[in-house]
N, C-alpha and C positions, 0 to 999 in steps of 0.2 A: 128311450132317449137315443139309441145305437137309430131307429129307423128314423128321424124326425132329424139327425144328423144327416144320416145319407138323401134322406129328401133335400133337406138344404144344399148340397154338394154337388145334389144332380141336378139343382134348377140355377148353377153360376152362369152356365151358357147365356140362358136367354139373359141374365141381367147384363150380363158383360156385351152383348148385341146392341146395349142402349146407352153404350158409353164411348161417342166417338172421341177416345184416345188411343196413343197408340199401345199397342201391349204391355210394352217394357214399361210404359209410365204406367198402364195400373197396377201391373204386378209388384213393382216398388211399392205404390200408395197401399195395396193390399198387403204388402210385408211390413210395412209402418203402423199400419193400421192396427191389424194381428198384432205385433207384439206389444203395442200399446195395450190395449183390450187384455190379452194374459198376462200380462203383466201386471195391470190393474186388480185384474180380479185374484192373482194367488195369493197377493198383496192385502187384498179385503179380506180373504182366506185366510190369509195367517199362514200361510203355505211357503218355508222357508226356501230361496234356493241355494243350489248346494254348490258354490265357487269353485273346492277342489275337484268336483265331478267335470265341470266346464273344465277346467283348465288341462285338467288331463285327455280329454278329448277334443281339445279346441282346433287341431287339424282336421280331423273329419268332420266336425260341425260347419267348418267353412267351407268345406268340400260339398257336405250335403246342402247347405244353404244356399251355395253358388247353384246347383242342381235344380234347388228346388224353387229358386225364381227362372231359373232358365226353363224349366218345367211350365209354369206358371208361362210365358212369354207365349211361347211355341203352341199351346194349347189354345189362349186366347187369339193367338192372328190364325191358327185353324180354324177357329168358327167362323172369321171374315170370309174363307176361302169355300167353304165346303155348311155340309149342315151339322147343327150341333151331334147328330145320332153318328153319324161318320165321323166325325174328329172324336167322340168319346169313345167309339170302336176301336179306333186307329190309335189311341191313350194305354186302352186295356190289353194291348197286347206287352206291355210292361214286363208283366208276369214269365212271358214265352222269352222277351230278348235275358231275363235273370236267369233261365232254366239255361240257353243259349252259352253263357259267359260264366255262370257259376262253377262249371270243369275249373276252369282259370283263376279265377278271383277268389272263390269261397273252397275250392277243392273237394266238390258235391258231383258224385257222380252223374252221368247223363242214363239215364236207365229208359229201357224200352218206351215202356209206358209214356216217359216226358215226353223221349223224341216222337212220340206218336200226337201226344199233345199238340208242342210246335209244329208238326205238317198239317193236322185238321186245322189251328189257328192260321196258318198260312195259307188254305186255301179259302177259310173265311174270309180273309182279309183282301185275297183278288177280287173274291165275289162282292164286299162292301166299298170296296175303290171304284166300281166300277171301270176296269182296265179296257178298255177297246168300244168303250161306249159313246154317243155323242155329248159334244160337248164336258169334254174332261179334262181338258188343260185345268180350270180353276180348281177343279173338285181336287185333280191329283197335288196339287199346289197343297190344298187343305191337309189332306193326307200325307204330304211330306212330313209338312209342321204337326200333322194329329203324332207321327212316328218320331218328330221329335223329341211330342212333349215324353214320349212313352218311356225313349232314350233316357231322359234325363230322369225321368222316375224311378226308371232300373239302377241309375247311377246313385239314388238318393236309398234305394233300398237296401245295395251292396254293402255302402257306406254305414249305415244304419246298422248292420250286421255286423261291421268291423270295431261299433264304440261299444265303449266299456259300458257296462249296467249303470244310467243314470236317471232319475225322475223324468213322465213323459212332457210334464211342462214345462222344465229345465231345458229340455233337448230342443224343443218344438219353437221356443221362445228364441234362443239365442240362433234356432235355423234361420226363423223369420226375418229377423233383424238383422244377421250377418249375410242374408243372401239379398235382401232392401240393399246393405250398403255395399255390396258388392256391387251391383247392378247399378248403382246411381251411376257411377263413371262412364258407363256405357252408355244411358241415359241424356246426362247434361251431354256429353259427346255427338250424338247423332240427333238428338232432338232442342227445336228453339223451345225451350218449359216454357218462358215469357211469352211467347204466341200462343199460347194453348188454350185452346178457348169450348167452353161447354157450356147447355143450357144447365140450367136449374136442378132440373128434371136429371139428365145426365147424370148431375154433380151429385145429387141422391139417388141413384143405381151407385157408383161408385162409391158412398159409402156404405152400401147396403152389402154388397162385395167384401169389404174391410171389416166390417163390425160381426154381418149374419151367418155370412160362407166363410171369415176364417175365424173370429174371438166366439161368436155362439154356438159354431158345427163343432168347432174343436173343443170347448167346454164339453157340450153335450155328447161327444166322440169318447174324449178320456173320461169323463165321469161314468159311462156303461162299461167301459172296458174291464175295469175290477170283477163286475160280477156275471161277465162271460169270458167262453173257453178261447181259445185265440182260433180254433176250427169256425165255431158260431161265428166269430166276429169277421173271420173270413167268407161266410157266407153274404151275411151282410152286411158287406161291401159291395156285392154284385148287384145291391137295391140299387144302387147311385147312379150304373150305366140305364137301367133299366127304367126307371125315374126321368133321367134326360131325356131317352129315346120318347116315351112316350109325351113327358111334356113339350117337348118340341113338338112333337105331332099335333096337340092339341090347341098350345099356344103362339104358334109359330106356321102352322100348316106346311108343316115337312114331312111326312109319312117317307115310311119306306117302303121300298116297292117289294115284292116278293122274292127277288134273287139278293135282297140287300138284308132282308128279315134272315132267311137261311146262312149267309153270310154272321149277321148278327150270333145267331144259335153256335153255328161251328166256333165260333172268336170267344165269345163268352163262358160256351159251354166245357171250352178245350182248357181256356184259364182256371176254371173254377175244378175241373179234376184235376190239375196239374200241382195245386193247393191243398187240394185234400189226401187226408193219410189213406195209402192203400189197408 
């Protein structure tokens, strides 16, 4: 279920490509969406939640909420700008800005090893920008908003570190929903919602978004997690980038070129040691 999750996860790109909305309205409709969906199903479950755990954590649930549609935003108008393999490059260095900030926020040393991490991710990440190549005003555009989403992912993990021990669809559920309604003011604010006009077709990628990539990845996400080690489940995780990259290439025709593939390896492969126990 853990792989068939990350497959889901890593094919949002192309879906989200076939939804002209703007980001922040799908990433709302996908946080509506999601907590409806787990909500629904803990409920069919029989799967209590637990109020005192919310409430004693209810700052940093809003906190990571807020994050984790801002996450969700940032990610989505990267793919407008750039290709889905570069904006999920430019996502997974998440891991390096947490190594980066954890001195400060978590009071985790910085040890050789990480900061050797962060400089091979850093130099991946010139080589997948493309810095001094033609035509790269849009791509670097994409790449801002890919380090956005990354930003706000490092903020959702911090956060995630600081709450007290509570059910992971208790936490997931009130994220979903608190970072929807956080985001709507921003939303009604800069966009006319009454203008907003999609075909059909559109309107079913968009709930395909809502229901598959968040109510049935994150089912099939938490339901593997019990009976793996948190090292495995860190491995695969790194199915999702690898998933994208390639499905982009094949359904999408975005290949990477050779100095963006080496790129790929250093950002990925610098993430995934930097996660795993020496």
């Amino acid at each position: 279920m853990m792989i068939l999750a990350m497959l889901i996860f890593g094919t949002i790109g192309i879906f989200v490509r076939y939804i002209p909305l703007p980001s922040s309205v799908i990433a709302v409709g996908r946080g509506i969406i999601g907590t409806a969906f787990l909500f629904l199903f803990i409920k069919g479950k029989g799967i209590p939640i637990s109020w005192p755990d919310i409430r004693q954590n209810l700052l940093l649930l809003c906190l990571s909420g807020a994050a984790l549609c801002g996450n969700w935003t940032f990610l989505f108008e990267a793919y407008r700008y750039t290709s889905i393999a570069t904006a999920t490059l430019c996502y997974y260095m998440a891991p390096i800005i947490v190594i980066l900030v954890s001195p400060i926020f978590l009071k985790e040393k910085l040890t050789a090893r990480k900061f050797l991490c962060v400089l091979t991710a850093l130099a991946g990440m010139v080589l997948v920008s493309g810095i001094g190549q033609e035509g790269g005003s849009a791509n670097m555009t994409g790449v801002f908003f890919g380090l956005c989403a990354a930003c706000c992912y490092a903020c959702i993990v911090i956060f995630n570190k600081k709450i007290k021990p509570m059910a992971a669809y208790d936490k997931t559920i009130v994220q979903l929903g608190l970072g929807a309604l956080l985001l709507m003011p921003y939303v009604l604010l800069t966009e006319n919602v009454t203008a907003l006009d999609a075909s059909p077709f559109s309107l079913a990628m968009f709930l395909v978004v809502g229901v598959v990539h968040t109510g049935f990845a994150y089912v099939f996400y938490f339901g593997s997690m019990q009976s793996l080690k948190a090292q495995t489940i860190a491995l695969f995780s790194y199915l999702d980038p690898i998933f994208a990259i390639l499905l982009s290439a094949v359904v999408l025709g975005e290949p990477l070129g050779m100095t963006s593939i080496i790129g790929a390896v250093l950002v990925l492969g610098s993430t995934l040691v930097s996660e795993l126990k020496a």
